[in-house]
C-alpha positions as CSV (number, residue, x, y, z in Angstrom):
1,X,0.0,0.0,0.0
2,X,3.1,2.7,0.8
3,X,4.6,2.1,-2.8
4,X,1.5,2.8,-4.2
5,X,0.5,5.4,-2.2
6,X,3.6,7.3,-2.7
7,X,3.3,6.6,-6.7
8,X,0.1,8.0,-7.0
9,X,1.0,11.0,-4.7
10,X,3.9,11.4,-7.2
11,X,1.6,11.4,-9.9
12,X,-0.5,14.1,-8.9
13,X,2.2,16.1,-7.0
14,X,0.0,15.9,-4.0
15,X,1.7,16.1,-0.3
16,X,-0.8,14.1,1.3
17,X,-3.1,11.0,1.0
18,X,-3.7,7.9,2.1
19,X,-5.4,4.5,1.0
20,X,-8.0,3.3,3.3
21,X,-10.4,0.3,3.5
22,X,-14.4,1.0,4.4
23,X,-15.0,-1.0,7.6
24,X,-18.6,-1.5,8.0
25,X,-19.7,-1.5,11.5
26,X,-23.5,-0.9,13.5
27,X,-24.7,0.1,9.9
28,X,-22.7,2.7,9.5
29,X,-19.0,3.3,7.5
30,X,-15.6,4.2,8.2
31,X,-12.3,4.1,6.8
32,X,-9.5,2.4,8.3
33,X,-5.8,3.8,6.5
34,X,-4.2,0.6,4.7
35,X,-1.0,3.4,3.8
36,X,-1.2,7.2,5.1
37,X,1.4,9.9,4.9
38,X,2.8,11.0,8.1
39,X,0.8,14.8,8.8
40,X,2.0,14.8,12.8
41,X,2.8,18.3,14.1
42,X,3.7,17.9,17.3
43,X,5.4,15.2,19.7
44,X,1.5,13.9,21.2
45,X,0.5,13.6,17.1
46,X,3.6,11.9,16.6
47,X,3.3,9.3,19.1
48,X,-0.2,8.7,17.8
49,X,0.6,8.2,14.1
50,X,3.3,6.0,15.6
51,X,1.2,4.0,17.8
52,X,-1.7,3.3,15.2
53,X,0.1,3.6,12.0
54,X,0.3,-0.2,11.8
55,X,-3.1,-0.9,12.8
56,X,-4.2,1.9,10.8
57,X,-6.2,5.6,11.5
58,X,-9.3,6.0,11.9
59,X,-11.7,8.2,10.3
60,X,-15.1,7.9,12.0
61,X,-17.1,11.3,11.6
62,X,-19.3,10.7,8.9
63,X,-20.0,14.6,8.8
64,X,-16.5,15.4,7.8
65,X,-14.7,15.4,4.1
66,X,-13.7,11.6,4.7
67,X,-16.4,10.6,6.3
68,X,-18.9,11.8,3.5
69,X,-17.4,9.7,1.2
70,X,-17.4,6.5,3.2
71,X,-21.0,7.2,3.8
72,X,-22.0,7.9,0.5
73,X,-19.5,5.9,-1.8
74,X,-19.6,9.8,-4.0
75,X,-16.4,11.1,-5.0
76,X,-15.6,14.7,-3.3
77,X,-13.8,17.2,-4.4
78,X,-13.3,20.6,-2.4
79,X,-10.7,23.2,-3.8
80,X,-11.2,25.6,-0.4
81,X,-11.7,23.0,2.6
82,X,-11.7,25.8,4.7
83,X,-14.9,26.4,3.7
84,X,-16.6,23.7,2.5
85,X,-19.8,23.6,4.4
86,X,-19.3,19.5,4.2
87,X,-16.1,20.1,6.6
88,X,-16.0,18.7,10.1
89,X,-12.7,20.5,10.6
90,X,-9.3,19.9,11.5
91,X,-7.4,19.2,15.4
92,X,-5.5,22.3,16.5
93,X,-2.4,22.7,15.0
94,X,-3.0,20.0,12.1
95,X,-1.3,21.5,9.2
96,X,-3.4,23.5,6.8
97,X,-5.4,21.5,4.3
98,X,-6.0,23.5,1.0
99,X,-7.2,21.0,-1.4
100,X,-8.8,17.6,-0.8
101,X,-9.9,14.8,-3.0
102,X,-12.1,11.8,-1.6
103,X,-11.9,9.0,-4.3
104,X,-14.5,5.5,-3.6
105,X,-12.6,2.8,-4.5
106,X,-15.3,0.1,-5.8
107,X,-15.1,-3.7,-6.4
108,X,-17.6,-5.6,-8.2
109,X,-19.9,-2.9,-7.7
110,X,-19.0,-2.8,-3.9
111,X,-17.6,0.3,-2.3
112,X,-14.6,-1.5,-0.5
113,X,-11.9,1.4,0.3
114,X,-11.0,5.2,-0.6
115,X,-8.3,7.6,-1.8
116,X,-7.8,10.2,0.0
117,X,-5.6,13.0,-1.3
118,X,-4.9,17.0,0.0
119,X,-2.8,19.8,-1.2
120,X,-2.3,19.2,-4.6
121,X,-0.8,22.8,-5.7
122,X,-3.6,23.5,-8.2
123,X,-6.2,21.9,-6.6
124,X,-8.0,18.8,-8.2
125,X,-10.9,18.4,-10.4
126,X,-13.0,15.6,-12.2
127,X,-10.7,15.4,-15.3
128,X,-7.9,14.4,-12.6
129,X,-9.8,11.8,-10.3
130,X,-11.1,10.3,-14.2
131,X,-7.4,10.2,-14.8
132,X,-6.9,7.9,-11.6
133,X,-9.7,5.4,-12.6
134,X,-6.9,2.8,-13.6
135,X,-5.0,3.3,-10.2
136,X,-8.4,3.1,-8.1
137,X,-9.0,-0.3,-10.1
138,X,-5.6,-1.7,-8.8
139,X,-6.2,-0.2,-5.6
140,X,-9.1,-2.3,-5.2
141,X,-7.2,-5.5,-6.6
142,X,-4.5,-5.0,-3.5
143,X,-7.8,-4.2,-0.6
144,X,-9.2,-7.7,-2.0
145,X,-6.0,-9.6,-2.0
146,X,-5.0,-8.4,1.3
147,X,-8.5,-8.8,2.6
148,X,-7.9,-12.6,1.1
149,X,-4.7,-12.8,2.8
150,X,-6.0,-12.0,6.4
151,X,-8.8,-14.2,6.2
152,X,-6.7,-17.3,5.3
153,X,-4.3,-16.0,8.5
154,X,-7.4,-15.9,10.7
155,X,-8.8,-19.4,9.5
156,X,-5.3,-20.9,9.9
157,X,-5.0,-19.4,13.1
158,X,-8.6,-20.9,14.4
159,X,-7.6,-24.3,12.6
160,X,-4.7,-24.1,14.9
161,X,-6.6,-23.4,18.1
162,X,-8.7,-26.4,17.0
163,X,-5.9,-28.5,16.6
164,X,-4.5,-27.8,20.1
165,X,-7.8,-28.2,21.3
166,X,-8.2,-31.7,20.3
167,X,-4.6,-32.7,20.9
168,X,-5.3,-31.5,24.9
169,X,-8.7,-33.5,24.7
170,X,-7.3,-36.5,23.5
């Protein structure tokens, strides 16, 4: 997810974004990050993005940027976040956010993740996130197989359990 993070932020000379995964959860979305580029701005935002970058950030407020488009599966665009009525904001001391791009990442017809990206110097538009419909496809390839990947983990690790189980029975 970092490589291909970084590429597309490359691509559209953004300086931040992240890939994220929609968790579904009490009938409502979220996104989870998969990759995310380190925004901390102080030591305690540091130590957070340290702690949870592994297990991945979460983005719960469905009435902010992010959240709209986990809640909706719509892309969003907003050129002046500042003032985007559809804003929830930003913590104290987060670094300014002067462009943002929400982009769904569907599978099979299924909203399954999202690309978030900020501060691209011209801001973005619809050509742009057309443009990234190949990368969003891919994107979606690498949620699935990981997805893939941790269930097999999971089932090998109850098959496991099982085993012991019955070894400690028998």
């Amino acid at each position: 997810f970092d490589v291909l993070l970084n590429r597309i932020l490359k691509l559209t000379e953004s300086e931040y974004g992240f890939i994220g995964e929609i968790i579904e959860e009490s009938g409502s979305r979220f996104v989870r990050s998969r990759a995310i580029t380190n925004i901390a701005w102080d030591d305690a935002s540091r130590a957070e993005f340290d702690l949870r970058k592994h297990i991945g950030l979460e983005f719960r407020n469905p009435h902010s940027l992010i959240g709209r488009v986990a809640a909706t599966g719509a892309m969003l665009i907003s050129n002046d976040p500042a003032n985007d009525s559809r804003r929830a904001g930003v913590p104290p001391g987060h670094p300014p956010l002067t462009a943002f791009a929400g982009l769904p990442i569907v599978r099979g017809g299924v909203l399954v993740g999202m690309l978030g990206l900020a501060n691209r110097p011209n801001g973005f538009s619809d050509g742009l996130a057309m443009m990234l419909e190949p990368l969003l496809s891919v994107c979606a390839g690498v949620l699935e197989s990981y997805d893939n990947l941790k269930r097999r983990k999971e089932a090998e690790e109850r098959l496991r359990r099982s085993e012991e189980r019955s070894r400690a029975i028998a």
